[in-house]
N, C-alpha and C positions, 0 to 999 in steps of 0.2 A: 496379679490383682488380689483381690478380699481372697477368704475361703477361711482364715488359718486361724482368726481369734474370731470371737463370741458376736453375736450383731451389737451392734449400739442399743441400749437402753432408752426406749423414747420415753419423754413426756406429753403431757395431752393438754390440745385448748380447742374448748365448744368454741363455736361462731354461729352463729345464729343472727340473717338479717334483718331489718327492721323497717315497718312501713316510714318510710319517711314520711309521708302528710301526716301522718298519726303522731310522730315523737320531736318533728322541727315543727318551729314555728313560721309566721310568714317572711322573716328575711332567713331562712334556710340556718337557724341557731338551735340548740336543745332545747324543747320547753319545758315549763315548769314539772308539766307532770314527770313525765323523764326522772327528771333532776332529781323528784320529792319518792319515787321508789326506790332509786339508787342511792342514794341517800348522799350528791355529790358536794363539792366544794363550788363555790363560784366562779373559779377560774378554769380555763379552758388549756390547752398547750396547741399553738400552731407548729404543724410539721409539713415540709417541703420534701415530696418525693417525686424522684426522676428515676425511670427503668432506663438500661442502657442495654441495647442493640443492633445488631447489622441491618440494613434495611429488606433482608433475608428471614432476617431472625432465624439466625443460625442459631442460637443458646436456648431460644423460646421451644424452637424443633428439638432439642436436645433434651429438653426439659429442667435446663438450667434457667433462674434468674437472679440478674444483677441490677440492684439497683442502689443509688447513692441517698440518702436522707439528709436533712437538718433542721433538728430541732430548735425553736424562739428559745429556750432554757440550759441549752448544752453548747459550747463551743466548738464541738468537733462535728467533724462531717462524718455520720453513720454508713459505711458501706456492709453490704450482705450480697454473699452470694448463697444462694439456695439451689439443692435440686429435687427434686418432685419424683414422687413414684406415687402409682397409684395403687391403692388399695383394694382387693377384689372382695366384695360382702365382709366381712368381718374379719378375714384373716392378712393381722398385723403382721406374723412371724415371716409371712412369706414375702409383703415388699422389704421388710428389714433384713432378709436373707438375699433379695436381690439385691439389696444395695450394698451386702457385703463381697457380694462375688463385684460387685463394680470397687471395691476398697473401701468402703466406708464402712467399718467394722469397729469394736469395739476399742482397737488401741488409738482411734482417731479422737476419744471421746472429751481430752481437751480442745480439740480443735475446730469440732463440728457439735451444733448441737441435735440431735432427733427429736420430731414434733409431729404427733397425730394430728393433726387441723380435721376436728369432727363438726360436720357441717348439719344442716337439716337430713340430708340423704347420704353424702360423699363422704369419706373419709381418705385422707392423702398422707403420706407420708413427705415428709419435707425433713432435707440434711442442711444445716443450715453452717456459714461460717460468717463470720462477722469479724469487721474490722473500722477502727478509728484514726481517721489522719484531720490535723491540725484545720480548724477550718477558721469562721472571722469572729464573731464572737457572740454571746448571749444575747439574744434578744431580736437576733435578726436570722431570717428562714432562707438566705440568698444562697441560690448553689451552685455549683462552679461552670464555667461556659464549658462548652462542650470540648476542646482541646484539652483542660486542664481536668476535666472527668475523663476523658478514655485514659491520661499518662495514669488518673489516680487509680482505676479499677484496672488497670493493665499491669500497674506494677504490685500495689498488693495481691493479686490473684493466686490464689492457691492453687499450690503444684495439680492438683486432682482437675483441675481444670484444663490440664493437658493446654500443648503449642498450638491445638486448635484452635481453643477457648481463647487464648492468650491473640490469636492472628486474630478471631472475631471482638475482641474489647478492643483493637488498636482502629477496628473499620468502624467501631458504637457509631451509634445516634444517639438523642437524646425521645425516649418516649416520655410526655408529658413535658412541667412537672404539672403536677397535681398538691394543689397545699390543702391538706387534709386539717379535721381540727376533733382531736383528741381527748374525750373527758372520762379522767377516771373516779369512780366511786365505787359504794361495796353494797354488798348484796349476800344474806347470809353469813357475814363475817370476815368474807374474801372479796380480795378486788377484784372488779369488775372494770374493764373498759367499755366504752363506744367511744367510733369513729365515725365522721362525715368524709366521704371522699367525692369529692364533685367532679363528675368524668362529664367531658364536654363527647358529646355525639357529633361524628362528624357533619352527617347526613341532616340533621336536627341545628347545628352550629348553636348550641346550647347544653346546659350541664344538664346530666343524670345524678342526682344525690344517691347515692351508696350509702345505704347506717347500716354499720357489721355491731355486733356485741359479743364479746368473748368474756370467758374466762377459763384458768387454766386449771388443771389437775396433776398429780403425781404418778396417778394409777389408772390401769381401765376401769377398775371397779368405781371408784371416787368421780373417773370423770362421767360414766353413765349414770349414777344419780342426780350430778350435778347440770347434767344436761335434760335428766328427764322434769328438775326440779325447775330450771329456769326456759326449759319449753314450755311446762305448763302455764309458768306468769305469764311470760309473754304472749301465749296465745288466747289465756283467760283475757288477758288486758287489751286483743283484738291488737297489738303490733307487730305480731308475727308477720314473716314472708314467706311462702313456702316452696324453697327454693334454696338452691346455693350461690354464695357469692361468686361473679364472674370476673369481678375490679379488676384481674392482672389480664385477663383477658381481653377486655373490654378497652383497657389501655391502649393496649398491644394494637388493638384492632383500629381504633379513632385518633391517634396521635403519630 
């Protein structure tokens, strides 16, 4: 396993949730106000995401997830496999040292990217590797039936994903999909995303509007002003949530 080179060098992105009655309007679209802080463009990007797992959630329990994308404006089909480690109060060094004694160290750092997801409260560390296979074409979000997603995440899967991981992508399901809708604009000079992810509640047999807002950083330092700067609007502006996003959970749990 890890130990023998340097941890991977993460980069940082605030998330910060957002009251939905507060920032959609009434058919569940960004409103105007939104739009005129952010200072966005008037198009929007439709993205189709499906998580894939056992009906165990063996990779969920691991703290692995996989899930497959496709974007209305990209032709290929976005896969990511990610894995999670938690953060304990402020000390970065130590889940990036756990995650090098599990291998993910610093000579992996083409292949994985490291990402603080700093949240209202939480802070997580997340290893991410991403991959593109040929999907149908621009402008349409359809993603592949469920046969044709376990050969696709089974066979790309990265070796660190061990014959476990590999025997749990060939048994997937399909969690969701969920078609998200993506607007980016800037804020301060840097892009700024929001997302809408509408997670249907089982129990409720109706969506939950999810609005996440990120933006990223290079450094701790840069990302802790930029988070303290864009806490402030946002809770001056009365859209704050306070609270952390639960979307991959929440998935998991209702689909």
């Amino acid at each position: 396993m890890g130990g023998e080179s340097p941890n991977l060098t993460p980069g940082f992105e605030i998330k910060f949730l957002l009251k939905s009655e507060e920032v959609l309007n009434t058919n569940h679209e960004f409103n105007d106000a939104l739009r005129s802080v952010f200072t966005t463009p008037p198009t929007v990007t439709k993205i189709n995401v499906m998580f894939m797992d056992t009906d165990s959630k063996t990779l969920s329990h691991a703290h692995w997830s996989v899930r497959i994308r496709k974007k209305e404006d990209i032709p290929n089909f976005e896969l990511t496999y990610k894995k999670r480690y938690a953060i304990q109060g402020v000390d970065i060094d130590a889940a990036l040292t756990e995650a090098n004694h599990d291998g993910f160290d610093a000579s992996l750092a083409n292949k994985y990217e490291a990402q603080v997801e700093w949240g209202y409260k939480k802070r997580t560390l997340s290893i991410s590797h991403e991959k593109e296979v040929p999907g149908s074409r621009s402008g349409d979000t359809t993603l592949p039936d469920v046969e044709s997603a376990r050969s696709m995440i089974a066979g790309e899967a990265p070796d660190e994903l061990g014959n476990w991981g590999n025997d749990a992508l060939r048994e997937a399901r399909v969690y969701g999909p969920i078609l998200t809708t993506r607007l980016v604009g800037k804020w301060k000079g840097i892009k700024l995303t929001v997302e809408v992810w509408p997670i249907v509640i089982a129990a409720e047999d109706k969506p939950m509007y999810i609005v996440e807002a990120s933006v990223k950083a290079d450094t701790k330092d840069q990302a802790g002003d930029r988070r303290r700067a864009l806490k402030e609007l946002l809770s001056g502006r009365g859209w704050l949530c306070p609270g952390d996003s639960l979307k991959a959970q929440l998935i998991m749990d209702n689909y």
